[in-house]
C-alpha positions in Angstrom: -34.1 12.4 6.7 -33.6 16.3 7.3 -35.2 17.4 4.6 -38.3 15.1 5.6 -38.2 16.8 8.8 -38.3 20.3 7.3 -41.4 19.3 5.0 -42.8 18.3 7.8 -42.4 21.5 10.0 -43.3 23.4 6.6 -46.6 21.1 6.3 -48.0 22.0 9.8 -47.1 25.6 9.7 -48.6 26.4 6.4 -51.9 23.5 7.5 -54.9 25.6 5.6 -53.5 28.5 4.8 -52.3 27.2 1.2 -54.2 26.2 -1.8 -53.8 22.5 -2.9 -51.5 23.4 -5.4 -48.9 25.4 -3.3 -49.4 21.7 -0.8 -48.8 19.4 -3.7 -45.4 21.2 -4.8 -44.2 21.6 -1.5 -44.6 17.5 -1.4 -42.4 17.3 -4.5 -39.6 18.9 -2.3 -37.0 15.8 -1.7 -33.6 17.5 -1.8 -32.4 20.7 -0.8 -31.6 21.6 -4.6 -35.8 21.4 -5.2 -36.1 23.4 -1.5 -34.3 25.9 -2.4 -35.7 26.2 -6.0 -39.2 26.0 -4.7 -38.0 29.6 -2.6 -36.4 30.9 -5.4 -39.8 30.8 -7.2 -41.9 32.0 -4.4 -39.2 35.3 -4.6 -39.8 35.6 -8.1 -43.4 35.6 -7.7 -43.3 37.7 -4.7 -45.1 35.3 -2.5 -44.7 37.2 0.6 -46.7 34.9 2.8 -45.7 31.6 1.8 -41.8 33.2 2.1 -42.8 34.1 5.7 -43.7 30.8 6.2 -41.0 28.7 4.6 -38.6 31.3 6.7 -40.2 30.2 10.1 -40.3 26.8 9.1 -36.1 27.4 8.5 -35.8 29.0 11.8 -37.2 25.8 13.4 -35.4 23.5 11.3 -32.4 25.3 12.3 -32.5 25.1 15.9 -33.6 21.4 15.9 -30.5 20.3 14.2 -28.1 22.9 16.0 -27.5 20.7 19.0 -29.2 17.0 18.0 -28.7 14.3 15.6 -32.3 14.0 13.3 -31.9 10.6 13.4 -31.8 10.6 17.2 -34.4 13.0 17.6 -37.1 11.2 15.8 -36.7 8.0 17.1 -36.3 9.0 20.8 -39.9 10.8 19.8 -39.0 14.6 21.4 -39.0 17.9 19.0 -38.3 21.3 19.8 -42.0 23.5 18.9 -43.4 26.6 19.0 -46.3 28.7 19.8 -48.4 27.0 16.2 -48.2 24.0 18.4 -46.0 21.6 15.8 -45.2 18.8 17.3 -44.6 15.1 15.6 -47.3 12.8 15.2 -45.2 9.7 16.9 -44.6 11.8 20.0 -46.0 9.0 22.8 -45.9 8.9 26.6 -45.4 12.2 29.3 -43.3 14.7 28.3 -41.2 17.1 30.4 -41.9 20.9 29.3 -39.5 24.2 29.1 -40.7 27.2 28.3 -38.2 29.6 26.6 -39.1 32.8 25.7 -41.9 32.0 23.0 -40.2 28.1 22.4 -41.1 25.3 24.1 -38.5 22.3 24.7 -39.8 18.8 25.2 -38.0 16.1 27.0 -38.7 12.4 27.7 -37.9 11.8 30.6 -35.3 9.0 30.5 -33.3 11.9 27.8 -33.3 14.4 30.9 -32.3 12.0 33.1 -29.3 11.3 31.4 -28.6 14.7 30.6 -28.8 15.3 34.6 -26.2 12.4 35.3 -24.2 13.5 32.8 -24.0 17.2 34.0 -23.7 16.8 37.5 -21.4 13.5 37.3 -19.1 15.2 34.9 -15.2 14.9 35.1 -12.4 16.3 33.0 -9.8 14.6 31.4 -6.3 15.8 31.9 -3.9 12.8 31.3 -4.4 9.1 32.4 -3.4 9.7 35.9 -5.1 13.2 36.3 -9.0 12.9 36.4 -10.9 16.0 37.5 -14.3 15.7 39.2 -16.2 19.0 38.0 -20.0 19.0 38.1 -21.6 21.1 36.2 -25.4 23.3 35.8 -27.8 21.6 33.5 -27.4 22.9 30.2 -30.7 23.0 27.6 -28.5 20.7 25.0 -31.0 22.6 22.0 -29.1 26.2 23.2 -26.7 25.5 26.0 -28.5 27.8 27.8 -28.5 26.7 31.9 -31.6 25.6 33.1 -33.5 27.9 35.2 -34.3 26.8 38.7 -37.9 27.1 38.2 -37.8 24.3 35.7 -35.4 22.3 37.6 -38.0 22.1 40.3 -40.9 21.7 37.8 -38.8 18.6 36.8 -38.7 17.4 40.5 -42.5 18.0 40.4 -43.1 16.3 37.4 -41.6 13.0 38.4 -43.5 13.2 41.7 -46.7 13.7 39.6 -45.9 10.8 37.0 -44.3 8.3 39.7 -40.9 8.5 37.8 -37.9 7.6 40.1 -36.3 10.9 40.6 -32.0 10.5 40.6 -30.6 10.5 43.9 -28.2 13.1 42.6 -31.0 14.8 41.4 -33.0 14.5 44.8 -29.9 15.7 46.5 -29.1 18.7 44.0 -32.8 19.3 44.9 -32.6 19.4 48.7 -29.2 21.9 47.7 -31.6 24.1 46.4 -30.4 23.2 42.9 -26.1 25.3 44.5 -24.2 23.7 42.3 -21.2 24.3 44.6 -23.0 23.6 47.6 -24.1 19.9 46.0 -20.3 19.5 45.6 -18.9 20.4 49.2 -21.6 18.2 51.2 -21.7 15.5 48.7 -18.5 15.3 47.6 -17.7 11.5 47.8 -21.1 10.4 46.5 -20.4 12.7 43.3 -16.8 11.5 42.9 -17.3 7.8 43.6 -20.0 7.8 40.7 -18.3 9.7 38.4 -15.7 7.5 38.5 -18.4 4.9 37.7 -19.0 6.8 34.8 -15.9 7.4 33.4 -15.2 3.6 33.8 -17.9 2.5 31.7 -16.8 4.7 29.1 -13.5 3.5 28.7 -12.6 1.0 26.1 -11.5 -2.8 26.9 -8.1 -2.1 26.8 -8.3 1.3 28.4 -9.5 -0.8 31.4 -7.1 -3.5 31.1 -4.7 -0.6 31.6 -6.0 0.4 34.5 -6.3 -2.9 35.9 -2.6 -3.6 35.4 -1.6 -0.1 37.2 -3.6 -1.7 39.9 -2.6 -4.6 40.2 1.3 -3.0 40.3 0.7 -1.2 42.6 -1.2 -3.5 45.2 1.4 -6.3 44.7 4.3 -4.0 45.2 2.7 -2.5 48.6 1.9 -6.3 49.6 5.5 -7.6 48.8 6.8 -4.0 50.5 6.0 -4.7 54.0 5.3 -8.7 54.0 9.1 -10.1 53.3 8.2 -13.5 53.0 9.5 -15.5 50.1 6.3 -18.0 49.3 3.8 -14.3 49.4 6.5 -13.2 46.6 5.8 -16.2 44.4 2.3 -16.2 45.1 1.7 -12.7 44.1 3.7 -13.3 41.2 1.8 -15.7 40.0 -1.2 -13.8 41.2 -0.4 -11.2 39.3 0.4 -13.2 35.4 -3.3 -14.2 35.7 -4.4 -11.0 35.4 -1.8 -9.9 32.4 -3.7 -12.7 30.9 -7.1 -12.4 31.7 -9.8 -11.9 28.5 -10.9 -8.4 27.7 -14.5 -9.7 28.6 -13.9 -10.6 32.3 -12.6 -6.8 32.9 -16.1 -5.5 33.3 -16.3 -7.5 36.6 -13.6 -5.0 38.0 -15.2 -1.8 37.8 -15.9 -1.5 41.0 -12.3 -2.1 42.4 -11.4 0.2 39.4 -13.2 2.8 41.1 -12.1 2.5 44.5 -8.6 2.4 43.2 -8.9 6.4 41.4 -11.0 7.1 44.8 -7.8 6.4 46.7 -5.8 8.4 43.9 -8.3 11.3 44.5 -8.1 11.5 48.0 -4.0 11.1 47.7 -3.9 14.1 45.2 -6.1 16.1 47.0 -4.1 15.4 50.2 -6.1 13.2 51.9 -3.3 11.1 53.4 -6.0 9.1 55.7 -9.0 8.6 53.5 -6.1 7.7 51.1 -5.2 4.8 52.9 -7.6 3.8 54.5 -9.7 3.2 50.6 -6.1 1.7 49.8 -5.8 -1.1 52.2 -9.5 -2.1 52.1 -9.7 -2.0 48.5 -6.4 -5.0 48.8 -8.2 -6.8 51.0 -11.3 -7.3 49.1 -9.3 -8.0 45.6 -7.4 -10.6 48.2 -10.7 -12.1 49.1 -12.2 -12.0 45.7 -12.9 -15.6 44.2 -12.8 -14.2 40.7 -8.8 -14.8 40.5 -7.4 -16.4 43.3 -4.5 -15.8 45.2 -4.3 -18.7 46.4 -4.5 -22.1 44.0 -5.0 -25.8 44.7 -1.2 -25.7 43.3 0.1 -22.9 44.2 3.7 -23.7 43.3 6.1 -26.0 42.2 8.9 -23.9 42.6 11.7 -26.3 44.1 13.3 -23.1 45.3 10.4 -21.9 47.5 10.6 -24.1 50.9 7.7 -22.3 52.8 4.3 -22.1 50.7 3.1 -24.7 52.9 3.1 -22.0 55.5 1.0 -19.8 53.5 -2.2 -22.1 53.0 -5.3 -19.5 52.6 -5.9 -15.9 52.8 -6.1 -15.7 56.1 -2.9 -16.1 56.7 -2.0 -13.2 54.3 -4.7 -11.1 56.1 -3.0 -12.1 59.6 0.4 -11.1 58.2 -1.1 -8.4 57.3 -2.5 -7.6 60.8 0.4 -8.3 62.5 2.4 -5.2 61.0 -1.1 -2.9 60.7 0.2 -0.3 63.4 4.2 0.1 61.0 2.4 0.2 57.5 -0.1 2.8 58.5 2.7 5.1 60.2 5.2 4.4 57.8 2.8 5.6 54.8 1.4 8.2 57.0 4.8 9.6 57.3 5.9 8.7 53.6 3.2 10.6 52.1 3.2 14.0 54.9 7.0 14.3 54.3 6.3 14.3 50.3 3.8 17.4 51.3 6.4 19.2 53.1 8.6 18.7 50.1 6.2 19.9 48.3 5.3 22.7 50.4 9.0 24.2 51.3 9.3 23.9 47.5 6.5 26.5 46.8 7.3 28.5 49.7 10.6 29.4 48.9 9.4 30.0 45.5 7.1 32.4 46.3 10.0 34.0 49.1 12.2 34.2 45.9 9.9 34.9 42.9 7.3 37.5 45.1 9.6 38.8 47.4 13.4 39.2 46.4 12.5 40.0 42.8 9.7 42.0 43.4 10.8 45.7 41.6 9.1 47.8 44.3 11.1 46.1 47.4 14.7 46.9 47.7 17.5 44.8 48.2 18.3 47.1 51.5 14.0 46.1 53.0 14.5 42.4 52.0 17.3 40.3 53.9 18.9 36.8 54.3 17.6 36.6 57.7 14.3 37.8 56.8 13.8 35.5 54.4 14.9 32.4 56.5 13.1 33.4 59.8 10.0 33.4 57.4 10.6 30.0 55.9 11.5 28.9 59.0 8.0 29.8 60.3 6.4 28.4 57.3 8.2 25.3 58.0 7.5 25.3 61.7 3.8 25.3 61.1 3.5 22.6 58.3 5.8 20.4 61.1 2.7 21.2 63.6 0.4 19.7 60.8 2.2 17.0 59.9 2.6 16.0 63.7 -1.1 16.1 64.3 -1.7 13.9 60.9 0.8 11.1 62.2 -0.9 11.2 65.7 -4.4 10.9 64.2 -3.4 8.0 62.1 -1.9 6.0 64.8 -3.9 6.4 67.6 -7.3 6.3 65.6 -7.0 4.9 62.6 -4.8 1.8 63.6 -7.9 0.9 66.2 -10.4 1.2 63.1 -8.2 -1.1 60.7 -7.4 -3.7 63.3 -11.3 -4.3 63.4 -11.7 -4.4 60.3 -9.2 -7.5 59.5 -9.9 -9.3 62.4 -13.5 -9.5 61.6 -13.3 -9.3 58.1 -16.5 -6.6 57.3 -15.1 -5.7 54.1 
């Protein structure tokens, strides 16, 4: 296949400037042992024109298969050609143009769509529980070169000309005049929920089945944490076994609650103790609700040692347990995850005191005391307090009201 694609850049560069019989062995080229014997013999013969040409035909060939699969190329019908205008017969339908230097890139557009979503959707891996949102500048995937802003907009234009549906993302990027960072910081939630999407779907089966499990820990174990009743135990129990045994084809039908469940992760890593919860607690609920697998079953126990299911008939009454102790599990959280801040926070501060301050060669032991040292950490730990204080008020006084609507009316 490559080597039919180098004939056929050599074909339209050489066009009538050949004889027929310099054409007709240049069609008897059909491995790169007879390519490179056919430029062995134009060397010998000093063939200085035809070398020029085979050469720039190279160069082309080069730079089409430096960043893209032939195979892919060809049958998603966009080449890479220059100013002799080659350009493959098959080519069908509007194409989207860059202009590099003396090269011109062509793009259909579903190809630079993707390569949008992909760039500005893009996360990095770190470990299984450590998912980084980092969007990224459009990259020309021919020379990972960044797209200039001109053609970005020419793009914008181009789908407005050609009644394409332009990408939200790529509407909003737009409207950001194409600031990468500035996209980021006034769409931030937008970007992370769908790249979570996104790195979802490219999981494997099992990989999600993973996930779902983690999930599914956690939820029941939050449930059972602040609702001590003995029938909810045995009915979360048994909630959760059906999903240990659910097929690997019904965990597409979870993305979504997949998503929601590395959005609360997000927002707990980056601090976030409100959003946190708040995504948390709604995301239970609608996994509660869901029909898929139910919580509750026409049987749901024959456990002689359980005496009260019968008080636990639907979800309702889960969701009005639930309601009952909205105002404690929201402080109580509040406060669990602020006082794991502070932790955090003392920790690095008297790290710093010790590592930037004690040890530091040009500060003397004489300039540096004890008391110093704790009337600063002190003062550190004064105004993290302050914080943490305004969090825990925020949470109870406005959040609780928020929540309280929410379960009483249901609007999931």
């Amino acid at each position: 296949m490559t080597i039919k694609l180098f004939i056929h850049i050599f074909e339209r560069i050489i066009d009538n400037r050949c004889n027929i019989r310099e054409k007709n062995t240049i069609k008897t080229i059909n491995n790169i042992v007879n390519k490179y014997e056919f430029f062995n013999c134009l060397i010998s013969i000093n063939n200085t024109e035809v070398i020029e040409y085979f050469i720039n035909s190279q160069k082309i060939y080069m730079n089409i298969i430096k960043n893209k699969n032939i195979n892919k190329i060809l049958s998603k019908k966009y080449i890479l050609f220059n100013n002799i205008n080659l350009e493959l017969d098959n080519f069908k339908g509007n194409s989207f143009n860059i202009y590099l230097g003396k090269l011109l890139y062509k793009f259909d557009f579903n190809d630079f769509k993707n390569l949008i979503l992909t760039s500005l959707f893009n996360y990095d891996i770190y470990n299984f529980n450590n998912i980084v949102i980092k969007p990224k500048p459009i990259r020309n995937p021919y020379t990972n070169i960044e797209i200039s802003q001109s053609n970005l907009y020419n793009f914008y234009f181009f789908c407005k000309t050609y009644n394409y549906i332009v990408p939200t993302i790529f509407v909003l990027y737009y409207n950001e005049n194409f600031n990468i960072k500035q996209l980021f910081c006034n769409h931030e939630i937008y970007i992370v929920k769908n790249s979570f999407i996104k790195y979802i779907k490219n999981l494997s089966k099992s990989e999600r089945f993973d996930y779902l499990i983690l999930m599914i820990n956690e939820y029941t174990d939050f449930i059972i944490k602040y609702l001590h009743n003995l029938s909810i135990k045995y009915l979360l129990y048994n909630y959760k076994r059906q999903f240990y045994n659910i097929s690997l084809e019904k965990i597409n039908y979870y993305d979504i609650f997949l998503r929601d469940y590395l959005l609360s992760n997000y927002y707990l890593e980056n601090n976030n103790i409100k959003q946190y919860i708040d995504v948390k607690i709604k995301n239970i609920i609608k996994l509660l609700y869901d029909t898929n697998i139910n919580l509750i079953t026409n049987n749901p126990t024959n456990n002689p040692n359980v005496h009260d299911c019968s008080a636990i008939t639907n979800i309702d009454d889960v969701l009005n347990l639930l309601n009952e102790k909205i105002y404690y599990i929201i402080y109580n959280e509040s406060i669990l995850y602020n006082t794991t801040i502070l932790s955090r926070y003392i920790y690095e501060t008297n790290d710093f005191i010790t590592n930037d301050f004690i040890t530091n060669d040009s500060v003397t032991n004489d300039s540096v005391t004890n008391e110093s040292v704790t009337n600063d950490s002190v003062t550190n730990i004064r105004k993290i307090a302050k914080y943490i204080t305004t969090i825990v008020y925020f949470t109870t006084h406005i959040i609780v009201g928020f929540y309280i609507i929410i379960l009483i009316t249901k609007t999931y």
